[in-house]
N, C-alpha and C positions, 0 to 999 in steps of 0.2 A: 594723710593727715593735713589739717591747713595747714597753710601759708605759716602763718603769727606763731600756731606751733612750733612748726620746723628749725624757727628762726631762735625760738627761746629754748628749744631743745636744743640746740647750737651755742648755749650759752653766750649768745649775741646780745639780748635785751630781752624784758619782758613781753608777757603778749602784747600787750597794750601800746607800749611802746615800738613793737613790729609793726603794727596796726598802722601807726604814725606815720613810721619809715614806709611803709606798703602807701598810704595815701600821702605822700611826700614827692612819691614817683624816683622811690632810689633803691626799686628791690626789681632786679632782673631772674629766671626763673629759665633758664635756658639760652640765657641772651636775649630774653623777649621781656617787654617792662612788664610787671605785676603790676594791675589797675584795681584791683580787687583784693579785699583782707579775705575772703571768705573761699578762694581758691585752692582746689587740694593737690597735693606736689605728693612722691612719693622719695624711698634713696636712693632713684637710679636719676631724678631730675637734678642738674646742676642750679643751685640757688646761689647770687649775690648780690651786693649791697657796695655800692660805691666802689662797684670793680674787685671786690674783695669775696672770693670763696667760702662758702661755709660748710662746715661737714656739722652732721652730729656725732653728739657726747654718745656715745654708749655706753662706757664707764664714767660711771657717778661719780665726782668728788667733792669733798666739801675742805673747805677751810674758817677758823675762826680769826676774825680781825678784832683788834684794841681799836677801835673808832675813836679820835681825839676828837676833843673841842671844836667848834671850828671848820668841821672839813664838812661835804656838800653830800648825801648819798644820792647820786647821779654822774650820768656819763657825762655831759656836760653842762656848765653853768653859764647863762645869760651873763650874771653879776661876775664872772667871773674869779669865782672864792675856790678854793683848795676842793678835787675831788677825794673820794674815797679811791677811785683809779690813779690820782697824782700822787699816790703813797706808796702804791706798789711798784716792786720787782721790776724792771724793765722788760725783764723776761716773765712774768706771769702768765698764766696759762688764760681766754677768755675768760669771764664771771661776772653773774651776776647776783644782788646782794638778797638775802632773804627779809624780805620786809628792809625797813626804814630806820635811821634813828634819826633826830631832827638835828640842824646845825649848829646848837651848841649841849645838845647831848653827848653825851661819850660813853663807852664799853666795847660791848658783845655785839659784834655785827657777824654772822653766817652769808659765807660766799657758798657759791657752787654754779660747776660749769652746765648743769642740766635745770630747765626751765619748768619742767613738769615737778622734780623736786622741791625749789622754790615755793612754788605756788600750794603745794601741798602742805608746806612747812606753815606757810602763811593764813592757810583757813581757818578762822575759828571754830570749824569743823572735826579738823584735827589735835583740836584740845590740848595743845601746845603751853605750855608755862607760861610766862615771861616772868623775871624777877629783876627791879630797878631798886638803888640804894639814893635815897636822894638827902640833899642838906638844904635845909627849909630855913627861912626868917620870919618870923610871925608868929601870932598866938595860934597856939596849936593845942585842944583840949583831947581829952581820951570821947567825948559826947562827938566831935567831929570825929574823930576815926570810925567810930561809932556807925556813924550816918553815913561813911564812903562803905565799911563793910558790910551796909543795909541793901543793897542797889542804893542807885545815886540819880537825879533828874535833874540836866541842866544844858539852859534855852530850849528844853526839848526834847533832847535826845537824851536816851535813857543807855547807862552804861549798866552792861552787866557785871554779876557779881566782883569786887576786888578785894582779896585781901589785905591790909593797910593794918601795921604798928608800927610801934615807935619804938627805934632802936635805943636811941641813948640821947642824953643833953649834952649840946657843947657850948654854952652860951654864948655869943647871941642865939647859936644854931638848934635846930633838932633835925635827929638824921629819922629817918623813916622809911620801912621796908613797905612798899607795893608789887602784890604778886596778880598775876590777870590774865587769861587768857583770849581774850579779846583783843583789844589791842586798838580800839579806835584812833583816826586821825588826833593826834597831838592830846588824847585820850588824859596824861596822867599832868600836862601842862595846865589843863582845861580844868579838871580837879582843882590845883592847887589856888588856879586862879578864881575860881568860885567864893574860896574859903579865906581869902589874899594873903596865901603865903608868896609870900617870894623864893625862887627857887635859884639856889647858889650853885648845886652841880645835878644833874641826873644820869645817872651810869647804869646802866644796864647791866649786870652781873650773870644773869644765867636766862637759856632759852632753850627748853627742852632739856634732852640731858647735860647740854653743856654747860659752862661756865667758864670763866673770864680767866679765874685762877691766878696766877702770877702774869701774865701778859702785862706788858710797858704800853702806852698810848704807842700807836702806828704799826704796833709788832702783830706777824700774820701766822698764823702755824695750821699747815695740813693734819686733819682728824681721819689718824689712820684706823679705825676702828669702821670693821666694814655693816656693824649692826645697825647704823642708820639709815641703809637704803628697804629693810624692810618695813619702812612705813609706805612705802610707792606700791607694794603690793596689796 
């Protein structure tokens, strides 16, 4: 398998992010540097990174995280703000996170220490949910919900289908249910900004078959149901 593979099947980082580390000159491959992302290594080759060994996952795992306010989803931050790894376990197992939520979104984040899983979670290929509960300020008519549940066109890029109602009034507020499988960059922020609501929280509630459920902000719980590795087949 490559290199970026190996590395994310290792629950190390993404490919993209192996990519990085491989053209960064910090992925050695037998004690030889890796020059090249496109290299194929096999599991009898020793692969590391900053001196550090890596085995692959072979058992899948996953776990769901409460993502707060506030925290970064990345291994490390330039600006230096709160990771999604500064919350965990001292002892936690590698992981990496499935998809994104943005730094002052909060819910449902899916870890798992296998990169081939990740990524499969994350296609819009795999036709995966997502459900976000969000609290809005601004005029919000049922003819806009309307026009987001139509397809949607803005600066260009054309988002596909989402489901969008409105849960209830909280005055100033209105809460509103967006469902989507898609998932573009800052995708449901871009929305609201189009139509200028203002957006007070966005929580992510459920993705795929999971859901958030009773979870506290920062709190992390292993999904021991082993029926979610039959999407990798």
């Amino acid at each position: 398998m490559r290199i970026s593979k190996y590395i994310s099947n290792a629950g190390y980082c993404s490919r993209r992010d192996a990519e990085k580390l491989i053209l960064s000159g910090k992925v050695y491959i037998n004690n030889v540097l890796c020059e090249k992302p496109n290299v194929n290594v096999n599991s009898n080759d020793k692969i590391s990174i900053e001196k550090k060994l890596l085995k692959l996952q072979n058992n899948i795992r996953l776990w769901k995280l409460y993502k707060p306010p506030k925290v970064i989803c990345t291994n490390k931050d330039p600006q230096k703000r709160k990771t999604i790894f500064d919350i965990l376990p001292n002892d936690f197992p590698r992981v990496i996170s499935v998809g994104r939520l943005d730094f002052m979104s909060e819910g449902l984040l899916l870890l798992t220490n296998n990169g081939d899983y990740a990524r499969k979670l994350e296609l819009p290929s795999s036709n995966v949910l997502r459900v976000y509960r969000l609290c809005l300020k601004g005029d919000i008519s049922t003819n806009m919900i309307k026009q987001i549940n139509r397809n949607i066109s803005i600066n260009g890029i054309n988002y596909k289908k989402i489901s969008a109602k409105i849960e209830k009034f909280q005055n100033p507020y209105t809460w509103v249910i967006f469902k989507l499988k898609e998932g573009k960059n800052r995708e449901i922020r871009k929305i609201c900004s189009y139509f200028g609501w203002d957006v007070n929280k966005l929580i992510r509630i459920e993705y795929g078959n999971y859901s958030i459920k009773n979870l506290k902000p920062g709190q992390i719980t292993e999904i021991k149901n082993n029926s979610f590795r039959k999407l990798l087949k």
